[in-house]
TIKE-897392 format. One record per residue (C-alpha): chain; residue number from 1; x, y, z. Coordinates in steps of 0.05 Angstrom, whole numbers, plus 5000, padded with zeros to 4 digits. Layout:
{"A", NUM, {X, Y, Z}};
...
***
This chain:
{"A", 1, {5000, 5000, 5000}};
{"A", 2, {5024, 5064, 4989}};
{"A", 3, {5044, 5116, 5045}};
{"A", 4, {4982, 5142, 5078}};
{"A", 5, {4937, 5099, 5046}};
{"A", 6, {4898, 5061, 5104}};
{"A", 7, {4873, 4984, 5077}};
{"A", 8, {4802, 4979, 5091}};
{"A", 9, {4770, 4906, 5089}};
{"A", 10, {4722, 4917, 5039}};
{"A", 11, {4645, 4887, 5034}};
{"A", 12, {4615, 4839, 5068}};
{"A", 13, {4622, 4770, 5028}};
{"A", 14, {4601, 4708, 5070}};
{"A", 15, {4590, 4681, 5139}};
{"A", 16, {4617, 4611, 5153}};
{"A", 17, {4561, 4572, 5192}};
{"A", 18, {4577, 4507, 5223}};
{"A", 19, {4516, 4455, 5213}};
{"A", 20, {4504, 4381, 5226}};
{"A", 21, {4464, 4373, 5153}};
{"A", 22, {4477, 4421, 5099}};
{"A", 23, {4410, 4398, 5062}};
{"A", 24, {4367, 4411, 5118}};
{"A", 25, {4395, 4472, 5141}};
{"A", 26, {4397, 4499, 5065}};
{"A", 27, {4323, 4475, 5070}};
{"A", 28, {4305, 4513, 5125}};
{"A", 29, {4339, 4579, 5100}};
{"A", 30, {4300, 4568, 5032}};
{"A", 31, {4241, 4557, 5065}};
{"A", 32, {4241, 4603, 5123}};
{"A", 33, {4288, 4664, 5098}};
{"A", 34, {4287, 4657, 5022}};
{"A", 35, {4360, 4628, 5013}};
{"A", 36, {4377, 4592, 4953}};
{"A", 37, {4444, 4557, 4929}};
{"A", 38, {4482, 4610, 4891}};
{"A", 39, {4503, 4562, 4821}};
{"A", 40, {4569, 4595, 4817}};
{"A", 41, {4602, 4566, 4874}};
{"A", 42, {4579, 4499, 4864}};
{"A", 43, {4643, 4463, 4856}};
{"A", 44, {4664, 4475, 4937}};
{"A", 45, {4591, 4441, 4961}};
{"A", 46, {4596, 4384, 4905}};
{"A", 47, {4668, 4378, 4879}};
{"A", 48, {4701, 4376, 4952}};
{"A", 49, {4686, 4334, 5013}};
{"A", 50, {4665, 4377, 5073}};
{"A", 51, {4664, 4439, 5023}};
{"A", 52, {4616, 4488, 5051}};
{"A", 53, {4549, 4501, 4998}};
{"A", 54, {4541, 4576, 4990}};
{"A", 55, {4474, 4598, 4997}};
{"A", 56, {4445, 4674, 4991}};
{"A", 57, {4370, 4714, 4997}};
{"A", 58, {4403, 4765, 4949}};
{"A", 59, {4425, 4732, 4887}};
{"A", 60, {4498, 4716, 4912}};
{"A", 61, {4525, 4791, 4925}};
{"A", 62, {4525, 4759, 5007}};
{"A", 63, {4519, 4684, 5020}};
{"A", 64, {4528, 4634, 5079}};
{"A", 65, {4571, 4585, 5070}};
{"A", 66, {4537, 4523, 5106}};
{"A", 67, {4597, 4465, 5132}};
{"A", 68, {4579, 4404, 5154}};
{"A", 69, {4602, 4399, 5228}};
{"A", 70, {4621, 4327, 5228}};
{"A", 71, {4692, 4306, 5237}};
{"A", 72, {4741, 4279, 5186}};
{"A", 73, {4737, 4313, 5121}};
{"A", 74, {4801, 4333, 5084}};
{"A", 75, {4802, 4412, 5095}};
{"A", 76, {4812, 4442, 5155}};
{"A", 77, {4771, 4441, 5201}};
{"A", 78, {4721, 4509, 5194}};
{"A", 79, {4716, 4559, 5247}};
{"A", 80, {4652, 4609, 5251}};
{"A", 81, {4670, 4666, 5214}};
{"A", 82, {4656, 4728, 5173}};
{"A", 83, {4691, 4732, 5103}};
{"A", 84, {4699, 4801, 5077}};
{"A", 85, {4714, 4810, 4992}};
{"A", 86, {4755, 4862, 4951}};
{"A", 87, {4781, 4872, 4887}};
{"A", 88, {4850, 4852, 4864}};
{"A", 89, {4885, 4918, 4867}};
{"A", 90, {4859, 4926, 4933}};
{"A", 91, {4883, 4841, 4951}};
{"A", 92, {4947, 4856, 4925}};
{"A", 93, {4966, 4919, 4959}};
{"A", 94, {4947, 4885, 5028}};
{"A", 95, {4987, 4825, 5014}};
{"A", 96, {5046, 4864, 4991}};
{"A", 97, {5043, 4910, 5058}};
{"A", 98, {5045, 4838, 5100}};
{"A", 99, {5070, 4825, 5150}};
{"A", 100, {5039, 4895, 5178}};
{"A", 101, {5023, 4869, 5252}};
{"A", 102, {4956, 4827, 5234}};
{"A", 103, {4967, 4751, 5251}};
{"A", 104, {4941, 4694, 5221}};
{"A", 105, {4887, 4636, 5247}};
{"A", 106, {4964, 4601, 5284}};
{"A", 107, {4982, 4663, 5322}};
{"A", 108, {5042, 4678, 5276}};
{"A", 109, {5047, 4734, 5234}};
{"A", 110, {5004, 4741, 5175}};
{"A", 111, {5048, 4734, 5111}};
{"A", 112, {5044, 4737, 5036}};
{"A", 113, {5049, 4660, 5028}};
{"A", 114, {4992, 4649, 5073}};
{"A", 115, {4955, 4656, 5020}};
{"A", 116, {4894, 4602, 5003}};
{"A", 117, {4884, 4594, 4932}};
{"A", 118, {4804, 4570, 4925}};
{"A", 119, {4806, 4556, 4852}};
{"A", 120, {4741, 4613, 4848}};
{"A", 121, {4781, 4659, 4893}};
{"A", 122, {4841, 4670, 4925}};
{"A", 123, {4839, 4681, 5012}};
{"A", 124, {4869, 4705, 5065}};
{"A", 125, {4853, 4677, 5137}};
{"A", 126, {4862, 4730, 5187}};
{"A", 127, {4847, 4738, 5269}};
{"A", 128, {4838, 4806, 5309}};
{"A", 129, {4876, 4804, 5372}};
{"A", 130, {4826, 4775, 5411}};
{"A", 131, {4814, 4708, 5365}};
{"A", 132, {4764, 4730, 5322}};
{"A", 133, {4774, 4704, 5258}};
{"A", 134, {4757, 4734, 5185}};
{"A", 135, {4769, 4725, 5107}};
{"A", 136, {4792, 4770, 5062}};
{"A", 137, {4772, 4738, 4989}};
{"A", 138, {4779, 4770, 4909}};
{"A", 139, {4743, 4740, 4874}};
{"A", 140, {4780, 4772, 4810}};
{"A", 141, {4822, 4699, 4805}};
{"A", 142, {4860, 4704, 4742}};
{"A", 143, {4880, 4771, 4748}};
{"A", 144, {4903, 4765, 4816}};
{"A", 145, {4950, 4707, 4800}};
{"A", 146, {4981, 4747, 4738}};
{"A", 147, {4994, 4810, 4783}};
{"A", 148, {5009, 4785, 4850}};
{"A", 149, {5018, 4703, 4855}};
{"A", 150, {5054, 4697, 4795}};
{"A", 151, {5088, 4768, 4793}};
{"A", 152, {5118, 4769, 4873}};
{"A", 153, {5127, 4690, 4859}};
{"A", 154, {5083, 4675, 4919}};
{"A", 155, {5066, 4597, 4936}};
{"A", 156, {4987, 4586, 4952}};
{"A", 157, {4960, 4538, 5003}};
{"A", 158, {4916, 4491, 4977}};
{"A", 159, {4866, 4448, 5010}};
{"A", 160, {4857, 4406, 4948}};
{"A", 161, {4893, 4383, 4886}};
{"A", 162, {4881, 4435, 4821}};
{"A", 163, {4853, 4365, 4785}};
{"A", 164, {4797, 4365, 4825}};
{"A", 165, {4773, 4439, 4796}};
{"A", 166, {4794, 4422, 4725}};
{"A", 167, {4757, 4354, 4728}};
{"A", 168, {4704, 4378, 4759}};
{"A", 169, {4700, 4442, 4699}};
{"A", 170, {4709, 4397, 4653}};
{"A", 171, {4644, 4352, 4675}};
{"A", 172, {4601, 4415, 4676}};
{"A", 173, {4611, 4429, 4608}};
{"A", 174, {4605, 4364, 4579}};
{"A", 175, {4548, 4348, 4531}};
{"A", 176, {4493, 4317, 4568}};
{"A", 177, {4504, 4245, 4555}};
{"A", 178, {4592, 4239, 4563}};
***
């Protein structure tokens, strides 16, 4: 970030809520509070065990992200949270300005390699100094990983192999039929 520019976090994107069954619970958002699954982030509830499925009652601008609280899924194990979104210029100026005094999830200082690369978005995971724990997401994926990932040759965490996202592409635009 420049000098005297102040990062702000950005909007609102998503609330991680911890459930026992995602299909109820998306059930009883639909039915009580007009959720419905948002299409576009279908791959994390249906291409990755224990992936949360995003859910919104404005057409996907703010979701919840409903995980499945039971134990011994792949990921990491998915604290109650609030994820906040901004654009790339914004994503990359915060992760060039790391470490800057915020920690990470651990404890340890927040750094640009902490990075969590989503395959729809790239993430930061983030805590205030009391344990609260946020999300900084761009959703602006390709660009981001021209001008920052690629460009400050910065190595994402991943929670799952890239295969699984190509695959998974790749069967969603398949004929009907193949």
């Amino acid at each position: 970030m420049t000098e005297g520019m102040r990062f702000r976090m950005g909007r609102l994107d998503h609330v991680h809520i911890r459930v026992p069954d995602r299909a109820e619970a998306a059930a009883w958002y639909a039915e009580r509070l007009g959720f419905e699954p948002v299409e576009q982030f279908d791959f994390w509830a249906s291409g990755i065990e224990g992936g949360p499925l995003q859910i919104s009652a404005d057409g996907g601008r703010t979701t919840l992200a409903l995980f499945e609280a039971g134990e011994g899924h792949p990921m990491v194990r998915q604290q109650t949270g609030v994820a906040f979104s901004v654009g790339a210029s914004v994503f990359a100026a915060f992760a060039r300005s790391l470490p800057n005094g915020i920690d990470g999830p651990s404890g340890g200082p927040l750094m640009p390699n902490d990075v969590v690369d989503f395959d729809l978005c790239w993430a930061y995971d983030l805590a205030d100094p009391w344990g609260n724990q946020y999300e900084l997401n761009c959703y602006e994926y390709d660009e981001l990983k021209a001008d920052l990932i690629e460009l400050d040759t910065i190595t994402p965490t991943r929670y799952w192999p890239r295969d699984q996202y190509v695959d998974y592409r790749g069967r969603r635009s398949a004929p009907p039929g193949r």
